[in-house]
C-alpha positions in Angstrom: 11.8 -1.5 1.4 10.2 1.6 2.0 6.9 1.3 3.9 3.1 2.3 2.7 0.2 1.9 4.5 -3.4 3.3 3.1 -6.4 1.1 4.2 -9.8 0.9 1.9 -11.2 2.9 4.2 -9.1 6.0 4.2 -10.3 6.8 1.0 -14.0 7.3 2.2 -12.4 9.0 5.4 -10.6 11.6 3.0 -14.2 12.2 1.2 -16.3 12.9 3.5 -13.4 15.0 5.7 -13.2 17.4 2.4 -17.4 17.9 2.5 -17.0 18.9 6.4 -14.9 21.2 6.1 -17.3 23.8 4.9 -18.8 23.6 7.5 -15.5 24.4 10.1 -13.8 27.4 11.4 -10.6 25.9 12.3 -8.6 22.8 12.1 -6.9 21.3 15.2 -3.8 19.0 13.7 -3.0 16.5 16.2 1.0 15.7 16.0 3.1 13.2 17.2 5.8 15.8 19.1 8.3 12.9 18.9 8.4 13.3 14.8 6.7 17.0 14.1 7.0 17.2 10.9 6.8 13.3 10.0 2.9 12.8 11.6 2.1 16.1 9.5 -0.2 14.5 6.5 0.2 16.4 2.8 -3.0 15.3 1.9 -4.7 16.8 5.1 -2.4 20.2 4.6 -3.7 20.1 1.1 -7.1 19.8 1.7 -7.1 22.5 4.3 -5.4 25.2 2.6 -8.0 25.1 -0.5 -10.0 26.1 1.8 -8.7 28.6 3.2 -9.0 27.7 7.1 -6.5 28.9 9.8 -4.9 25.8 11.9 -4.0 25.0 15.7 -1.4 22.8 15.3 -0.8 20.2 18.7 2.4 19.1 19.8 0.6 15.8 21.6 2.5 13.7 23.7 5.1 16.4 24.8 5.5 14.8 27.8 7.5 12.0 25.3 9.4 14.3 23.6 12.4 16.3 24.0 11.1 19.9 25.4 13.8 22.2 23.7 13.2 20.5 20.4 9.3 20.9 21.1 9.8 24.7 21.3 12.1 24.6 18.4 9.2 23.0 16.3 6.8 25.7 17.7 8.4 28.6 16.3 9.3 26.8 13.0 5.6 26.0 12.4 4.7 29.2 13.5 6.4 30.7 11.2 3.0 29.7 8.8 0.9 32.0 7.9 -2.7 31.0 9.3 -1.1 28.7 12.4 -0.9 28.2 15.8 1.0 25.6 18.0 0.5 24.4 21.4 2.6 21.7 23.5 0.6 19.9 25.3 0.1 16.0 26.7 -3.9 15.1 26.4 -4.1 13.5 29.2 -3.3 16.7 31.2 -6.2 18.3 32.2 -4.4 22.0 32.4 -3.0 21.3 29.2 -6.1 20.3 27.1 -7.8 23.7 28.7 -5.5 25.6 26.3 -7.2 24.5 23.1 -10.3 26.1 22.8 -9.4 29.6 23.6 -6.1 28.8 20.9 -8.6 28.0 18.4 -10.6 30.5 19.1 -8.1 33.3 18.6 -7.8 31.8 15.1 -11.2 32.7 13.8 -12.3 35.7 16.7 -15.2 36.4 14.7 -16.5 33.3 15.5 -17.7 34.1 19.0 -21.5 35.1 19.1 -24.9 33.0 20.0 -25.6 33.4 16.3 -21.2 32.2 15.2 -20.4 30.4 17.3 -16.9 28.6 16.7 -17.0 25.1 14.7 -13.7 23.1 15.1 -12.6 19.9 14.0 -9.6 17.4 14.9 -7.3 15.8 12.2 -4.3 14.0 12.5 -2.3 10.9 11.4 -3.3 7.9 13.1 -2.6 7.3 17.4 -1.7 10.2 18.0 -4.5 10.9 20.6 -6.6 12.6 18.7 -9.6 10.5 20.1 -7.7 11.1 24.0 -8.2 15.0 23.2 -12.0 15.0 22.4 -13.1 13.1 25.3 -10.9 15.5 27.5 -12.4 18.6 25.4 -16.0 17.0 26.2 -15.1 15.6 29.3 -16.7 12.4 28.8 -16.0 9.4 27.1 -17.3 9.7 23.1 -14.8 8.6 21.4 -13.1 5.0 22.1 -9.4 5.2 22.4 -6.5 2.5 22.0 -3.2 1.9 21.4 -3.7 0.9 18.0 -3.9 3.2 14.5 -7.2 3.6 13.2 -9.7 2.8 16.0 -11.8 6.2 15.0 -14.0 4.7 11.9 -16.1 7.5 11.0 -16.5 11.8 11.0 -18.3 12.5 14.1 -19.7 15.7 14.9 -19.6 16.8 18.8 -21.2 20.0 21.2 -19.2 21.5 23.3 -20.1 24.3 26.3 -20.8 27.9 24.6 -22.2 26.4 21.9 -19.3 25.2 20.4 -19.2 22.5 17.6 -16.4 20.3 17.2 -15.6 17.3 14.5 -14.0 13.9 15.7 -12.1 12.7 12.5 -10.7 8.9 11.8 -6.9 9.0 11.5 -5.8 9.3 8.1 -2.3 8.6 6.5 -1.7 9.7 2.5 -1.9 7.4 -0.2 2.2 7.6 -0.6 5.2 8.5 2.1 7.6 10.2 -0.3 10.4 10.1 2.3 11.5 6.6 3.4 12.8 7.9 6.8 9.0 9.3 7.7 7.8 5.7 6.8 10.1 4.2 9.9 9.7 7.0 12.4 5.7 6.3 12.1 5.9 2.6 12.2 8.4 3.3 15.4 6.0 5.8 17.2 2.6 3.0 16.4 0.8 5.2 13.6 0.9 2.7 10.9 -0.6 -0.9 11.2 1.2 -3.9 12.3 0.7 -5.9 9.6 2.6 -3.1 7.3 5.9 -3.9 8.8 8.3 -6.3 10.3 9.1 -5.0 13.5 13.0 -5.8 13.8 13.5 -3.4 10.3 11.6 -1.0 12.4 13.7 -1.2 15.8 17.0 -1.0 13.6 15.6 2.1 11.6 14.8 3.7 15.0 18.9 2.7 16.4 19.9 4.2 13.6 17.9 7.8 13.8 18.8 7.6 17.9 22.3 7.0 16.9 22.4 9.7 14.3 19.9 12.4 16.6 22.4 12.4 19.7 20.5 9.6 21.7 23.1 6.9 21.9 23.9 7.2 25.4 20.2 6.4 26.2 19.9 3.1 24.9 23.4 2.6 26.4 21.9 3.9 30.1 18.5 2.0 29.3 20.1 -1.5 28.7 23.7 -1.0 30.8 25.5 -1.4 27.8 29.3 0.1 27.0 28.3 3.4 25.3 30.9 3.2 22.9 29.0 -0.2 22.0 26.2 2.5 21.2 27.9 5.0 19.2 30.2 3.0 17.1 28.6 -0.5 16.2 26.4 -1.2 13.6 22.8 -1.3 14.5 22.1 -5.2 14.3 24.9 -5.9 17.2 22.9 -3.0 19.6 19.5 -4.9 18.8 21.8 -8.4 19.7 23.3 -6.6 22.5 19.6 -5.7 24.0 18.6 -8.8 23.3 20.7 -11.0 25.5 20.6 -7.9 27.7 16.5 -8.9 28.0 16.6 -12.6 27.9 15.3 -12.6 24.0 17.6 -15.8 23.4 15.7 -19.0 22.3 17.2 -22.7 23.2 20.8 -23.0 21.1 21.4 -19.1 21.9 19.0 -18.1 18.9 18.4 -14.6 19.6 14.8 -14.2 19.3 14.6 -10.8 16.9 11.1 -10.3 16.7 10.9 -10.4 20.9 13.9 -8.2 21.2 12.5 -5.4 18.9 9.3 -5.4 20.3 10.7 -5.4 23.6 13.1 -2.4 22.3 10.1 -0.7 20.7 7.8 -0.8 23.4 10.6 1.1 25.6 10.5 3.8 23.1 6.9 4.5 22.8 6.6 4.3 26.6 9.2 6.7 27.3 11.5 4.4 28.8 14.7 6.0 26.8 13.6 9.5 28.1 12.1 12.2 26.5 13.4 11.9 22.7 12.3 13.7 19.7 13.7 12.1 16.8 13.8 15.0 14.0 15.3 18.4 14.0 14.3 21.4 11.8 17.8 20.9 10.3 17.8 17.1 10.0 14.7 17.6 8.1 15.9 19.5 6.0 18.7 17.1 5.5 16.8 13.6 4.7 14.4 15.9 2.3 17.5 16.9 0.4 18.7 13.4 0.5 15.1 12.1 -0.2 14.9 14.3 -3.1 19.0 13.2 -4.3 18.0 9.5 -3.9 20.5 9.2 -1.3 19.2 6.5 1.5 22.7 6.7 3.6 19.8 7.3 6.9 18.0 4.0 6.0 17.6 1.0 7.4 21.3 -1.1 6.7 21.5 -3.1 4.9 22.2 -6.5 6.5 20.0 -9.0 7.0 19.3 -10.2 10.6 21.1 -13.4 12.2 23.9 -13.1 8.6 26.3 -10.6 10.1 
């Protein structure tokens, strides 16, 4: 089942985003660097380009991701007319000191007592777009959490030299044509808990390691037989991790919930090393097969504990 998640509140997010941005220079896209293209939101792209403004778009969380796929994604988006890229982790001082004068080479008229540059941050939901402000302002405005959708409401910030920058509330699109993008953002914590079951979400995530050239990190990350990795189906990994981590209830019930979570959690904390799970090419594959109606890179279908 493919996965779709568009609070109430999003809507008045998405209305009140369009007003702003008449009143910005340049738009700073926060995206996941794990899945590039995947955190990119249509609607946000859409809204953007009718009017016209030039955008920064930021790699966050590099530090998770796989560096010569990071670059890779840089020159492909840079190959937009009207947009930047940086790499950077928001948490790193040296990096975050990159972004204004990036943004600012997008709109150099923009640099005068009387112009001064007006920015604003958009982005999918957790991907640190709340983390970036506070470093930009070097204070603690906006609250932060692990969670999607703790920013509630368009904020509008100073910073030094007059600058003006907007906070934004994460916002997804009312529909996630590609069933593969659902997954990857319910396995990198941008989509609400309550919108999936977590072990679908740990097997879809096996399956993109497995097909991405990652096997041999889960295999390293739970001491498992790496040919146990590249060859099995993706419910006996998630059984094999399981026992691996004690996720076994009395009777030897594997606990599946416990075990994904436990499996997911080692993902989004970098545990399995530094993976980016899309390609320029492999997204161009599963947007051919989205568009075919082929789902051979979803979820399999088996259901858990039947095998």
């Amino acid at each position: 089942m493919a996965i779709q998640w568009f609070p109430g509140h999003m809507h008045a997010t998405r209305k009140r985003l369009q007003e702003a941005l008449a009143e910005v220079d340049v738009v700073i896209e926060v995206l996941d660097a794990r899945i590039p293209a995947a955190s990119r939101n249509p609607l946000l792209e859409t809204l953007r380009r009718s009017r016209q403004k030039p955008c920064l778009k930021l790699l966050n969380k590099s530090d998770l991701a796989d560096p010569e796929r990071t670059e890779r994604w840089r020159a492909a988006l840079q190959q937009e007319a009207g947009v930047a890229t940086l790499a950077l982790c928001a948490h790193q001082p040296a990096d975050v000191r990159q972004v204004i004068p990036a943004a600012q080479s997008l709109a150099p008229h923009r640099n005068h007592p009387t112009k001064p540059l007006r920015m604003m941050i958009v982005g999918i939901p957790n991907v640190g777009k709340s983390t970036l402000l506070n470093a930009l302002l070097k204070r603690k405005a906006a609250k932060v959490g692990d969670e999607p959708a703790v920013t509630k409401a368009v904020q509008r910030y100073h910073l030094d030299g007059l600058r003006t920058i907007f906070d934004t509330p994460g916002m997804m699109w009312p529909k996630i044509e590609i069933e593969h993008d659902g997954w990857m953002l319910a396995a990198c914590h941008a989509i609400g808990r309550n919108a999936v079951r977590e072990e679908e979400v740990a097997l879809a995530l096996i399956t993109t390691l497995q097909e991405e050239g990652y096997a041999e990190r889960i295999a390293k990350r739970y001491g498992l037989p790496e040919t146990l990795i590249t060859a099995s189906h993706p419910e006996a990994i998630l059984e094999a991790i399981a026992e691996r981590r004690g996720c076994v209830a009395r009777g030897g019930v594997i606990d599946w919930e416990r075990a994904a979570l436990v499996f997911l959690q080692d993902f989004r904390d970098g545990r399995l090393g530094r993976v980016t799970l899309e390609t320029p090419e492999s997204r161009t594959l599963r947007i051919a097969r989205a568009t075919t109606g082929d789902k051979s890179d979803m979820i399999p279908n088996c259901p858990l504990g039947t095998r």
